[in-house]
C-alpha positions in Angstrom: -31.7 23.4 6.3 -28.5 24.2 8.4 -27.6 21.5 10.7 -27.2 22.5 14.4 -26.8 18.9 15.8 -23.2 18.7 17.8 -20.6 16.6 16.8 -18.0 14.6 19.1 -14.9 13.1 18.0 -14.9 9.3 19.0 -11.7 6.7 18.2 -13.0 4.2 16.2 -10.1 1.8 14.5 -6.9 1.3 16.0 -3.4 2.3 14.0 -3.6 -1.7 13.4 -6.8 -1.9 12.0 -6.1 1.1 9.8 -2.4 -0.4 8.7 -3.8 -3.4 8.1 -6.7 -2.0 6.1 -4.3 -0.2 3.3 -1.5 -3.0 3.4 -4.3 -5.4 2.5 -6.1 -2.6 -0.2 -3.0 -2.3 -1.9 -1.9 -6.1 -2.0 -5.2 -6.7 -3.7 -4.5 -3.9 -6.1 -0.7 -6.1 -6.7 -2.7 -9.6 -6.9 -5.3 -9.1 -8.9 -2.5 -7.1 -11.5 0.0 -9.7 -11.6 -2.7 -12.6 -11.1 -4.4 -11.5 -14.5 -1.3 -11.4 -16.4 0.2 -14.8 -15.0 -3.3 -16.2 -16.1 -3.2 -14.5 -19.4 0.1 -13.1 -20.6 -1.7 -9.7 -22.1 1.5 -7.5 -21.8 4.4 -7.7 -24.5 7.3 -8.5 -23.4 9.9 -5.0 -23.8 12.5 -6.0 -26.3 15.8 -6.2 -25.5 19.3 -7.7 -26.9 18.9 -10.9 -24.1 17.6 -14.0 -25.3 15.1 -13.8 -22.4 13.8 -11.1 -20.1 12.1 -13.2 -17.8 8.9 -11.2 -18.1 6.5 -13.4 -16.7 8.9 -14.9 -13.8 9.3 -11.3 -12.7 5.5 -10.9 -12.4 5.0 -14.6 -10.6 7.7 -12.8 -8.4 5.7 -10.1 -7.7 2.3 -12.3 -7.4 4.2 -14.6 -4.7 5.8 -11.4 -2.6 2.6 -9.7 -2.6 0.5 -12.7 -2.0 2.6 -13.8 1.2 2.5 -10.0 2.8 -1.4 -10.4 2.1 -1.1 -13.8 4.2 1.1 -11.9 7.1 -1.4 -9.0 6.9 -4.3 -11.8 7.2 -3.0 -13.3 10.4 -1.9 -9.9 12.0 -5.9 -9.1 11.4 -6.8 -12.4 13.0 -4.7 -11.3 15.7 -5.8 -7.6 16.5 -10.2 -8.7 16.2 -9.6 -11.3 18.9 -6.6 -10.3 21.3 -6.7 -6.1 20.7 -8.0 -4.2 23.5 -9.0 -1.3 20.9 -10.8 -3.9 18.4 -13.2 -4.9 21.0 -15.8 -2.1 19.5 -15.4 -4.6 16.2 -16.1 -7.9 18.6 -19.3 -6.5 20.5 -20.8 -5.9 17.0 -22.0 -9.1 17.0 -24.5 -8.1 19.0 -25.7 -6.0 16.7 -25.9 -8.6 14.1 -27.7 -11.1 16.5 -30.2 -8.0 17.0 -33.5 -8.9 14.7 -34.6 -5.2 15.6 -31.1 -3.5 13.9 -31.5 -5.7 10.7 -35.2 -3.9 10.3 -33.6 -0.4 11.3 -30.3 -1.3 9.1 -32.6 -2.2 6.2 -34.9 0.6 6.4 -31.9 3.2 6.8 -30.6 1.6 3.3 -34.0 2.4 1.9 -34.4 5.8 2.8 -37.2 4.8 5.1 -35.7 5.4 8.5 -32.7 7.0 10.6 -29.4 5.0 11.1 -30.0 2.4 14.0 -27.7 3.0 17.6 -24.8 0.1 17.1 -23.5 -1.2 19.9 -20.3 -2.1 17.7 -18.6 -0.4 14.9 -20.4 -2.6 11.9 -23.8 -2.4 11.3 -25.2 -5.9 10.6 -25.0 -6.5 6.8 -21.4 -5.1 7.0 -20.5 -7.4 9.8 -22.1 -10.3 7.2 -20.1 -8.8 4.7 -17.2 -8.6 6.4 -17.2 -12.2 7.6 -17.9 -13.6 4.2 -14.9 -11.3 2.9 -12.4 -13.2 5.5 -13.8 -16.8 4.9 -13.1 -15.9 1.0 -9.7 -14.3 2.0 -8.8 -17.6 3.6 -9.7 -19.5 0.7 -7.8 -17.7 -2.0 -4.5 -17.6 0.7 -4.7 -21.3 1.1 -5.0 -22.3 -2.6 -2.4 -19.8 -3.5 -0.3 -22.0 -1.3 -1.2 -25.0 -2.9 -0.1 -23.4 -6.0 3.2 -21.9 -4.6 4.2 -25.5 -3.1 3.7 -26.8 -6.9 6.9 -24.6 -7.9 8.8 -24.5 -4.7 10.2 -27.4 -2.9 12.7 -26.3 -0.4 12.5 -24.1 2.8 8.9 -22.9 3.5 7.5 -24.6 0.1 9.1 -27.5 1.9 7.8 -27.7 5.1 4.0 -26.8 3.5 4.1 -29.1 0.8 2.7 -32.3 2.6 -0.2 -30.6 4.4 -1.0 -28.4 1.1 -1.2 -31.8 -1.0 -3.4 -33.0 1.6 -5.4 -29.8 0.8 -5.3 -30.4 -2.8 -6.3 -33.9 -2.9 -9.7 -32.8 -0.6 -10.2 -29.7 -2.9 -10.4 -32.6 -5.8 -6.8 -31.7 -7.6 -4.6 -29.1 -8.7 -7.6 -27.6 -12.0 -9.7 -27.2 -9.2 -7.4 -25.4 -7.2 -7.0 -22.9 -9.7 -10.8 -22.6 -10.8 -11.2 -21.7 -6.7 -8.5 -19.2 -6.6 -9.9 -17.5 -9.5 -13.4 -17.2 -8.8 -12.0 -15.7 -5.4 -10.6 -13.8 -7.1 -13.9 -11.8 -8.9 -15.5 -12.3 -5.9 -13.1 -9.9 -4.0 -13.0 -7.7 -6.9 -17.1 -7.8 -6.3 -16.7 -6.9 -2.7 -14.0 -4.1 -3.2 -17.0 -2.2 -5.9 -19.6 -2.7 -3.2 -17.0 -2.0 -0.5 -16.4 1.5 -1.6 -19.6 2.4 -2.7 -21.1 1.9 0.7 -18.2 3.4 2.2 -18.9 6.2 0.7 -23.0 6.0 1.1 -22.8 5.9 4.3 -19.9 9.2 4.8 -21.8 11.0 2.4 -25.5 10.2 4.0 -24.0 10.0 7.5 -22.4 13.4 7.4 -19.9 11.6 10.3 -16.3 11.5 8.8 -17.1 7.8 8.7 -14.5 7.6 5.5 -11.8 9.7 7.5 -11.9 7.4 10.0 -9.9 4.5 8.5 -7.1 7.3 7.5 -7.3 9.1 10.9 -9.1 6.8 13.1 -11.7 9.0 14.3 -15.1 9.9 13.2 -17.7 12.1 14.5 -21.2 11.0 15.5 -24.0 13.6 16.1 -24.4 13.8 20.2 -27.9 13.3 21.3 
């Protein structure tokens, strides 16, 4: 059945949002690479004439690097959803998600069982749930990864964060706990990413909308009325 419904171009996440997006995507990627291998040294070491080669230093190096641009990507986010003029399409969707009636529609539209509800914001409900949970967890893995950074570094910004990250530690019930919290963060935002992309691309391919384009180009293309 050819499809004669109009489309319109709309401008849906901000250069921001979208840099922010893939900087984070890709840090992941880094984290969860070097965070394995710190956590179990599975990769020989290349052999060479040196005594040492300072394999697994080289991937901490990496791990801490990464882990600090995720942090600065973190706050820029923080930033953009509450003080961004363009990101208040991502604020109002708490309406949405306060909306009983858009939960049904949301549900039913998952289950075949119904047409995609009207949003007043860019996230349907369960993404905006999702998305919420994603940050709180993101927050959680940052701040214990500091805890563990301060462990090794003393000086400058290990320094100045040690106190308040002890104070951290000692709430969080020591430093084995620390790490058993960082890790199951860990899987859960490997969890999320899975589910992440496959409704990302459940919903471009059963939207017909360019809702996947949008985070490269920014726009996607609803079906006018």
């Amino acid at each position: 059945m050819k499809d004669n419904g109009k489309h319109i171009s709309e401008y849906e996440f901000s250069i921001g949002l979208r840099l922010t997006h893939w900087i984070r995507a890709i840090s992941i990627v880094l984290l969860i690479v070097s965070g394995f291998y710190i956590a179990y040294v599975f990769v020989s070491p290349v052999i060479t004439s040196e005594p040492t080669n300072f394999m697994n230093a080289k991937w901490r190096a990496v791990h801490q690097i990464v882990g600090f641009v995720l942090i600065g990507c973190f706050i820029f986010k923080l930033y953009l959803f509450f003080f961004d003029k363009k990101s208040h399409i991502e604020r109002v969707s708490l309406k949405d998600f306060l909306s009983p009636k858009v939960w049904i529609d949301q549900i039913k539209y998952y289950m075949f069982m119904g047409k995609h509800p009207h949003l007043v914001g860019t996230y349907n409900p369960l993404q905006f749930v999702s998305y919420l949970f994603f940050y709180i967890i993101l927050f959680v893995i940052c701040l214990t990864g500091l805890i563990l950074y301060v462990h090794v570094y003393h000086e400058g910004l290990g320094g100045l964060l040690y106190d308040p990250m002890r104070a951290v530690e000692a709430w969080m019930g020591g430093l084995a706990n620390v790490r058993v919290v960082h890790h199951i963060s860990m899987w859960i935002i490997m969890i999320f990413v899975l589910v992440h992309v496959y409704m990302a691309i459940y919903n471009a391919v059963k939207g017909k909308n360019g809702a996947m384009d949008a985070i490269v180009s920014g726009y996607k293309f609803p079906k006018e009325d």
